[in-house]
Each structure stands twice: as C-alpha cells, then as structure tokens.
Backbone bond lengths (Angstrom), bond angles and torsions (degrees), N, CA, C in turn:
res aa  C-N    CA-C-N  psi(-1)  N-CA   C-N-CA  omega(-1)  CA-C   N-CA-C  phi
1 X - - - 1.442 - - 1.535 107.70 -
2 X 1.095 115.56 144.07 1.812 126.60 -160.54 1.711 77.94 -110.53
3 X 1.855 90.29 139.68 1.295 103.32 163.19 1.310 124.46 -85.82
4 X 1.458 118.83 118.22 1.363 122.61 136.48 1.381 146.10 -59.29
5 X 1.304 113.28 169.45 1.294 126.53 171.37 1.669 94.97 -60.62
6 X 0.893 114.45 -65.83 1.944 106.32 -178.62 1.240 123.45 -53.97
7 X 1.672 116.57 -20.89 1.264 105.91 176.83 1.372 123.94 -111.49
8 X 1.358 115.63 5.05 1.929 120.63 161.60 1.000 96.56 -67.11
9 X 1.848 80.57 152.94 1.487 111.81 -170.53 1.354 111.22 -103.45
10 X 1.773 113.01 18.71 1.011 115.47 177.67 1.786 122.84 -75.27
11 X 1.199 128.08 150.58 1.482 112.83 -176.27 1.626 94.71 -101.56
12 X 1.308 126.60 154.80 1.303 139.23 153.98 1.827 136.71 -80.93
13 X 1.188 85.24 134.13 1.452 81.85 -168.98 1.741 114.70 -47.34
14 X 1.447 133.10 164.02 1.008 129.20 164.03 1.786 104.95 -95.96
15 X 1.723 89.61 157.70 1.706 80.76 -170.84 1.679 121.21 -100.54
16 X 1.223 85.34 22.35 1.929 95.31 171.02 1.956 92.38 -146.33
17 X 0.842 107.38 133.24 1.618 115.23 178.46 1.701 115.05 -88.03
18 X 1.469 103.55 127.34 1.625 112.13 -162.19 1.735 102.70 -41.95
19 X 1.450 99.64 145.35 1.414 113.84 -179.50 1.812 109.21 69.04
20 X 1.288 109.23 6.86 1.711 92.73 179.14 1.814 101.89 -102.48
21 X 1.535 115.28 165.70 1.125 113.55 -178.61 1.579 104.94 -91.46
22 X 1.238 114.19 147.71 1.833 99.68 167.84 1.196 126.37 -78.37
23 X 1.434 145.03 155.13 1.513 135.36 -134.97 2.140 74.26 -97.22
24 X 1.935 103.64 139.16 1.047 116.92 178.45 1.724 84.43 -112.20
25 X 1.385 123.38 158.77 1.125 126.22 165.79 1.754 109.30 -106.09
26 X 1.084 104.28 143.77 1.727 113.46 -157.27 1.629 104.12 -90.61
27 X 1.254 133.53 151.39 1.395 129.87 -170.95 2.176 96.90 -85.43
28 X 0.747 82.45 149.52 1.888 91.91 176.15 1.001 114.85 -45.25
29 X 1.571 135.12 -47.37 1.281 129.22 163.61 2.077 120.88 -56.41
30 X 1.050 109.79 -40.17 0.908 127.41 159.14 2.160 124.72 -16.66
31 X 1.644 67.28 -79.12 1.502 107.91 175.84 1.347 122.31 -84.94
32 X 1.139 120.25 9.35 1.920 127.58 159.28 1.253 90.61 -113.51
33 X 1.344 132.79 -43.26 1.346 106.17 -162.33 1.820 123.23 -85.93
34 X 1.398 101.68 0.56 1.103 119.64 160.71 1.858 125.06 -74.03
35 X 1.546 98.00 -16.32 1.115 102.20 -177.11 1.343 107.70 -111.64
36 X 1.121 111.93 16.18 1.170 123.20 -174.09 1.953 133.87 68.73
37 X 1.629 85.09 1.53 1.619 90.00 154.37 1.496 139.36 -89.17
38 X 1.035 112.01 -167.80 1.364 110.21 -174.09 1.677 109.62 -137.36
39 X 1.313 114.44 137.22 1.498 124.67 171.02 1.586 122.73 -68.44
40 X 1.404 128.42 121.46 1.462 105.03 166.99 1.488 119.17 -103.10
41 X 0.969 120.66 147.11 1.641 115.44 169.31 1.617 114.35 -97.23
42 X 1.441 110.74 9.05 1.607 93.33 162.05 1.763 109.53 -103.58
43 X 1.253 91.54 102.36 1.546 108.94 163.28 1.466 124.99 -57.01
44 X 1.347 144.93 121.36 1.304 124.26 170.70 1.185 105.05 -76.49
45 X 1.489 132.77 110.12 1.253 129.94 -176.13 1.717 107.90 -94.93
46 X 1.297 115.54 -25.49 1.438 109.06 152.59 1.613 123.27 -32.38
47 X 0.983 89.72 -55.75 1.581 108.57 -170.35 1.647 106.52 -61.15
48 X 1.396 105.54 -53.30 1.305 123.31 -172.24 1.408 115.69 -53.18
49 X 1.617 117.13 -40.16 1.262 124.03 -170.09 1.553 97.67 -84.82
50 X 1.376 113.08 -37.79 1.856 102.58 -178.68 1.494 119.33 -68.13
51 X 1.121 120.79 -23.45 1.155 129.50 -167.91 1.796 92.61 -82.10
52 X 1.460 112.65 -31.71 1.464 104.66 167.63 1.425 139.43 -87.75
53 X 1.371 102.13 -9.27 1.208 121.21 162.50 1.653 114.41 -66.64
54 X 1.374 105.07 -49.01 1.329 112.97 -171.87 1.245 98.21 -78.89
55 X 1.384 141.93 -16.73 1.579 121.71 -179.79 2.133 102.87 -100.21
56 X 1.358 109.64 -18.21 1.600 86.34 171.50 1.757 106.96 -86.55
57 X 1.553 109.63 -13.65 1.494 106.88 -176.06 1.937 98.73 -62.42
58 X 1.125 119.10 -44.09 1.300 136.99 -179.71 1.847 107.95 -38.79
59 X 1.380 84.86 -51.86 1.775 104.76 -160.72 1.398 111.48 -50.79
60 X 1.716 99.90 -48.68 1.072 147.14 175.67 1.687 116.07 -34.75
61 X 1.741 96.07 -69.82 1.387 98.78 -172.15 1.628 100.96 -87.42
62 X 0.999 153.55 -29.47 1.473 162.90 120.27 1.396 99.09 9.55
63 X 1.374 116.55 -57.75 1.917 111.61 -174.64 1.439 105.80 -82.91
64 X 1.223 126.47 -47.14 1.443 146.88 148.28 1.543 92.62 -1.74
65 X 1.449 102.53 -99.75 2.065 128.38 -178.65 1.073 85.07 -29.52
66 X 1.203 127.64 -101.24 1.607 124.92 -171.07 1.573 142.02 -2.00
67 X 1.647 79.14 -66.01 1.736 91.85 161.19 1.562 131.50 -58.08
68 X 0.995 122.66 -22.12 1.168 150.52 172.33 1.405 122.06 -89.14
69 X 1.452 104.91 -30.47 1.881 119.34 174.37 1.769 83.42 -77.45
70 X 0.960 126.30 -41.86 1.595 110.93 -153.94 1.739 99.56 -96.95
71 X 1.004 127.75 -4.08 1.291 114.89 176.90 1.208 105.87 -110.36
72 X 1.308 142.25 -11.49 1.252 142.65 149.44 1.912 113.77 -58.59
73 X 1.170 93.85 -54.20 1.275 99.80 178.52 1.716 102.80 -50.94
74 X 1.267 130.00 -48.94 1.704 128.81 -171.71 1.389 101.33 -71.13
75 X 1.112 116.25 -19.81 1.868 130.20 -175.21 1.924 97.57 -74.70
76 X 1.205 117.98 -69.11 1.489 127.10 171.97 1.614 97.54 -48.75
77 X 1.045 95.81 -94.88 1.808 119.37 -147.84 1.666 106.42 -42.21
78 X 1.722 119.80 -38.52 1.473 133.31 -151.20 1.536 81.59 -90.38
79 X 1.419 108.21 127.03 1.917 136.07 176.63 1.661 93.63 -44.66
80 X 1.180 115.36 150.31 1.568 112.62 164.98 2.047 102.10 -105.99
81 X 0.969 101.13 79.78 1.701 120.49 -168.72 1.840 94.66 -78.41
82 X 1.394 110.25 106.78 1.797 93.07 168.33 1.456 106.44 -68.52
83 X 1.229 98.83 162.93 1.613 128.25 -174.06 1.560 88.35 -65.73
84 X 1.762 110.03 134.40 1.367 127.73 157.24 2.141 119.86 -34.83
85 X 0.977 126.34 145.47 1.073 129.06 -155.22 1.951 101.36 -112.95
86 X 1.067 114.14 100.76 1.285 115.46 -170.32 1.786 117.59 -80.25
C-alpha cells in the first residue's frame, strides 16, 4: 500500500499555537492611538472631491487618447486590400 496523505503518521501543525491569541485586527482609532497619533474628523472634502474630479477627468481622456491611438493605428498599419471581385 503506497502512502498517502491520509495515511501518514505524521501529525499537523495547528494553525494558532496552544495558549496564543489569534491576530485580531485593531480599528484605526485604535491603532493611531497606540502609536501615539491622533485621528481627525475634519476631512477637507473640497479637496477630496477635486482631486476626484481631476483623477476620473484623467481616466477619461487616457481612454479617449487611446481610442484614437488604436484606430489610427488600424488606419496606418491595416493593408488597404480591395474587396474580392465577385
């Protein structure tokens, strides 16, 4: 009989080791103030929304260019083959 995985007699590790805690992840406040920072709740949301404006305006003209890089490119590169003659 060929050994398997089911039939070693090896034991497996456990995946937290007796008496340890399992890693909890700490909420943000938590975790600055442990580091001795501090959270603010005034957001510049001015800021926040321009900076998003300016990155989907970005997205935007980026797919835009593109579209235009690639149909130029099929315009150049693609053979001008006349149509088969029936």
């Amino acid at each position: 009989m060929a050994n398997t995985p089911a039939s070693t007699s090896r034991r497996r590790k456990p995946a937290v080791p007796a008496g340890a805690q399992p890693f909890i992840a700490e909420p943000a406040a938590a975790a600055a103030a442990a580091h001795g920072e501090t959270l603010s709740s005034d957001m510049d949301y001015a800021a926040h929304e321009a900076m998003y404006m300016r990155f989907t305006g970005l997205v935007k003209w980026g797919v835009v260019c593109i579209a235009i890089l690639v149909i130029f490119l099929f315009v150049v590169i693609h053979p001008m083959v006349p149509p088969p003659a029936s």
